[in-house]
C-alpha positions in Angstrom: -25.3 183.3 123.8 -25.8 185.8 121.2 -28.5 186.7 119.1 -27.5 188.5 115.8 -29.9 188.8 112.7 -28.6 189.5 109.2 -30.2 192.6 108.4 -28.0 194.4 111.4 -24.8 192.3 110.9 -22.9 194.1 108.2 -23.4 197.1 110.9 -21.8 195.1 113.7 -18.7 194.1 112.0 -16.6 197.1 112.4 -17.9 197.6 116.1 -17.0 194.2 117.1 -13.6 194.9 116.4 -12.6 197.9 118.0 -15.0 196.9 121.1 -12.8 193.5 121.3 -9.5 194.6 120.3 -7.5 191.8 118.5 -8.7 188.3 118.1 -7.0 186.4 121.0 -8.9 189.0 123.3 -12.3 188.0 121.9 -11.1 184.5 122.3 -10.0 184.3 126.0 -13.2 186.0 126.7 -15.4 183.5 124.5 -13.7 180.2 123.7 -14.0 177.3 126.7 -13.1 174.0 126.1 -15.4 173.1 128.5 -18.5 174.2 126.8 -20.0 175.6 123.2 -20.4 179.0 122.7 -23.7 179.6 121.1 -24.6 182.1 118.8 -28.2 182.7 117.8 -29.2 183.1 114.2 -32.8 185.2 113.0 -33.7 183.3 110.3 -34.9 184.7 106.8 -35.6 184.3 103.2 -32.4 183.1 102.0 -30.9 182.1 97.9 -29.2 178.9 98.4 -26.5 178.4 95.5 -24.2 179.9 93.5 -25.3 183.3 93.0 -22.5 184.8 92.1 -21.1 183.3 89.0 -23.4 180.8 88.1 -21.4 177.9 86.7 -20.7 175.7 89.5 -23.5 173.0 88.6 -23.3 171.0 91.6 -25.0 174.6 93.9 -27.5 175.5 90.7 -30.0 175.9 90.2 -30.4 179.2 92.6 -33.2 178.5 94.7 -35.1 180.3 97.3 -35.7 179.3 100.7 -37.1 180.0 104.0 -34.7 179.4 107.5 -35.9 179.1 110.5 -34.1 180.4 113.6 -31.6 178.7 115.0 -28.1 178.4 117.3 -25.0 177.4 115.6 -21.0 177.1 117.6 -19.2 180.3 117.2 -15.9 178.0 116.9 -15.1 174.6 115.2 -15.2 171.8 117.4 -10.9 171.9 119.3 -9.0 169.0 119.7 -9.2 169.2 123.7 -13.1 169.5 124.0 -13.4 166.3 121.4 -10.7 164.5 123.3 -12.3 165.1 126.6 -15.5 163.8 125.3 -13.7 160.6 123.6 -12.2 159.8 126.5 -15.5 160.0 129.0 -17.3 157.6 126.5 -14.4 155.4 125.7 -14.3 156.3 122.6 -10.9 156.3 119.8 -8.4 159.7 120.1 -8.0 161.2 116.7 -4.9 161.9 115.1 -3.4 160.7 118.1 -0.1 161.8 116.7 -1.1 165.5 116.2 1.4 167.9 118.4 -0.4 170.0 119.8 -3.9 169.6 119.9 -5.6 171.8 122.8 -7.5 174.6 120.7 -6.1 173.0 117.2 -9.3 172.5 115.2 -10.2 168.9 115.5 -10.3 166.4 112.2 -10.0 163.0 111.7 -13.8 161.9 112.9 -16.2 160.4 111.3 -19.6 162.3 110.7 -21.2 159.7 113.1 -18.6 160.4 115.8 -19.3 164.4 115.0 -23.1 163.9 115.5 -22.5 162.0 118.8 -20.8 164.8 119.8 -22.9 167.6 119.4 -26.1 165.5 121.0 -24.0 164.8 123.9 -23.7 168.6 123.9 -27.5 169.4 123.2 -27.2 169.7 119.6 -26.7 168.4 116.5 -25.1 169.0 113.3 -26.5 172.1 111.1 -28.3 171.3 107.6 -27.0 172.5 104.7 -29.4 175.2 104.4 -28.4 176.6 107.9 -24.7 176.1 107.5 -24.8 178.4 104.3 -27.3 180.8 105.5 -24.7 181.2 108.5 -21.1 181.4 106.8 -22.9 183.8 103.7 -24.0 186.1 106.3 -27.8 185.6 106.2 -28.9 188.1 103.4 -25.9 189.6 102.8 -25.3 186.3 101.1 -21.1 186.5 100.9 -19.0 185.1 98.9 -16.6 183.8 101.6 -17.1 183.5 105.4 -16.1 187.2 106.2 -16.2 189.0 103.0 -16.3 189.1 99.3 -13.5 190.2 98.6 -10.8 187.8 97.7 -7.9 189.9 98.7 -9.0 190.4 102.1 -9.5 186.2 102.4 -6.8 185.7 104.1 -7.8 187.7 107.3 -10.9 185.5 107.8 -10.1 182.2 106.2 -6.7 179.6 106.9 -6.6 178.1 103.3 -3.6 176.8 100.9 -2.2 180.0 100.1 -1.6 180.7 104.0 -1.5 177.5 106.3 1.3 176.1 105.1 -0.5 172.9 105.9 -1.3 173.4 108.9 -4.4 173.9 111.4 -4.7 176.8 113.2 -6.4 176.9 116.9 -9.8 177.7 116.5 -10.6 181.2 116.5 -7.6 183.0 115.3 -8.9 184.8 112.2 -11.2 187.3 112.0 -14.8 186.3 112.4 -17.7 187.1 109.9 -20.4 189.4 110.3 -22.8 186.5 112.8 -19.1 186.3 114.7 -18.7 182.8 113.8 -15.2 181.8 113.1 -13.8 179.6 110.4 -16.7 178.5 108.3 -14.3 179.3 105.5 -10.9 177.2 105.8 -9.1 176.0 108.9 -10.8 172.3 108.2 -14.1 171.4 106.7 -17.0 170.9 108.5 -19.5 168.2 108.2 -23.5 168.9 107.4 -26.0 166.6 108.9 -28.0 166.0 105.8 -27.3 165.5 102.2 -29.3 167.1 99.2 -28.8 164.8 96.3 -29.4 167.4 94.2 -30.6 170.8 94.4 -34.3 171.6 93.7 -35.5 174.4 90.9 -36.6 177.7 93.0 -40.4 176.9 94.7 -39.9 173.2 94.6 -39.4 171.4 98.2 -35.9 169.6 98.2 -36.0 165.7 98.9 -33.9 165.1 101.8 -31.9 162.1 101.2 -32.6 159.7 104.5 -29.3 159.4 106.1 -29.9 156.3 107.3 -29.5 153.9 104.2 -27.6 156.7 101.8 -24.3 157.0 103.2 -23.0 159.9 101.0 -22.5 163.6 103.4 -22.1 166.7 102.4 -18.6 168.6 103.7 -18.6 172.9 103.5 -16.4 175.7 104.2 -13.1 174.3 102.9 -10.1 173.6 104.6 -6.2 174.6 105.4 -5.5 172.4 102.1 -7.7 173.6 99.8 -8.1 176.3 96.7 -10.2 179.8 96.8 -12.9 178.1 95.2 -14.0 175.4 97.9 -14.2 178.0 100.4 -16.9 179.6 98.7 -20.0 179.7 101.4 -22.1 177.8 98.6 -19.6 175.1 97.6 -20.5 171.5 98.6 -18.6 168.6 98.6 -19.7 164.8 99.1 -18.2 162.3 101.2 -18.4 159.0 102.7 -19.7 159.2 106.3 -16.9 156.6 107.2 -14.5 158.9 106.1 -12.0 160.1 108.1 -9.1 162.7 107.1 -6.7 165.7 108.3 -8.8 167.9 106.9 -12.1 167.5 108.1 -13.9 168.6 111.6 -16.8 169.9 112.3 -19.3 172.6 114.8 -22.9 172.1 116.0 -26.3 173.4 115.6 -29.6 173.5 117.2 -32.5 174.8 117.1 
């Protein structure tokens, strides 16, 4: 488990990458399909929204908020850990026509089948608030996963211009400053709450009860989609029934 705040991240980014070398060295060292790696998050005072243009109405208006500390997965959810568990709970294989699968970002799972998941593993899924906070870099509030830069994307994020369609095995970009991997691209990731819409700045946010509203919020992007969605404040609604090639997941707790 690591603890990284966002204050000292921006320093850690370069260091991280000549202490680990390329990316499959960091990964044999820190991926297990057997387990989630944890990373801890200091929280902060954090601008939720789009901060950067300002014309995106669905993350406006701006507003600030407090996060708590809290643990996130360094890596999406793989195929082989979400099998495994499937399998010990006799539970439906996704995409059971997916070759291979091992490290392959898992998709094709419902947002109640992803929460099962992470409580089985100690967790849950990450709010909104935490998921952003997280891919943005805490404070340094970026634009993508990684950077802000949109002709470096393509180092940290597996999107429509690169995947040719196709997942990549979790881990094999470049990570952002917390050294979580793939909050931008690769395959969306469900949140476990849903804002119905965003609160002006000082207000509290009413949390829609998930129980009897059945609409989710998706982030990051995915392998299919533009620039735009992979934006760390762009948020998408979905079904929680919903179940598609292009959506997985990671876990949180706190």
């Amino acid at each position: 488990m690591t603890t990284i705040n966002s204050r000292s991240a921006a320093l850690l980014t370069t260091g991280l990458l000549l202490v680990f070398g390329c990316t499959s060295t960091r990964i044999l060292s820190e991926y297990d399909p057997e387990k989630i790696s944890w990373v801890s998050i200091d929280g902060g005072d954090f601008l939720v929204g789009d901060t950067f243009f300002g014309s995106n109405d669905d993350a406006l208006p701006v507003h600030r908020v407090k996060v708590d500390d809290f643990e996130i997965s360094r890596f999406e959810t793989s195929f082989e850990q979400f099998d495994a568990w499937a399998r010990e709970n006799g539970l439906p294989i996704p995409m059971v026509e997916e070759f291979p699968r091992g490290r392959i970002a898992v998709a094709d799972v419902s947002w109640a089948e992803a929460l099962a998941f992470c409580r089985a593993k100690g967790g849950r899924l990450p709010s909104e608030v935490e998921w952003e906070y997280a891919a943005a870099g805490g404070e340094l509030k970026q634009l993508y996963a990684g950077t802000s830069d949109t002709l470096s994307l393509g180092l940290y994020a597996n999107f429509q211009d690169t995947s040719g369609g196709l997942a990549l095995p979790v881990g094999s970009l470049q990570p952002n400053v917390f050294g979580l991997y793939d909050m931008s691209g690769n395959v969306a990731e469900w949140i476990g709450d849903y804002y119905q819409s965003y609160p002006e700045d000082g207000e509290t946010p009413i949390l829609a009860d998930t129980s009897v509203f059945d609409l989710r919020i998706i982030r990051g992007g995915s392998k299919w989609t533009d620039r735009a969605a992979l934006s760390t404040y762009w948020r998408t609604g979905t079904l929680s029934h919903v179940r598609t090639p292009t959506v997985g997941f990671r876990c949180a707790r706190d």
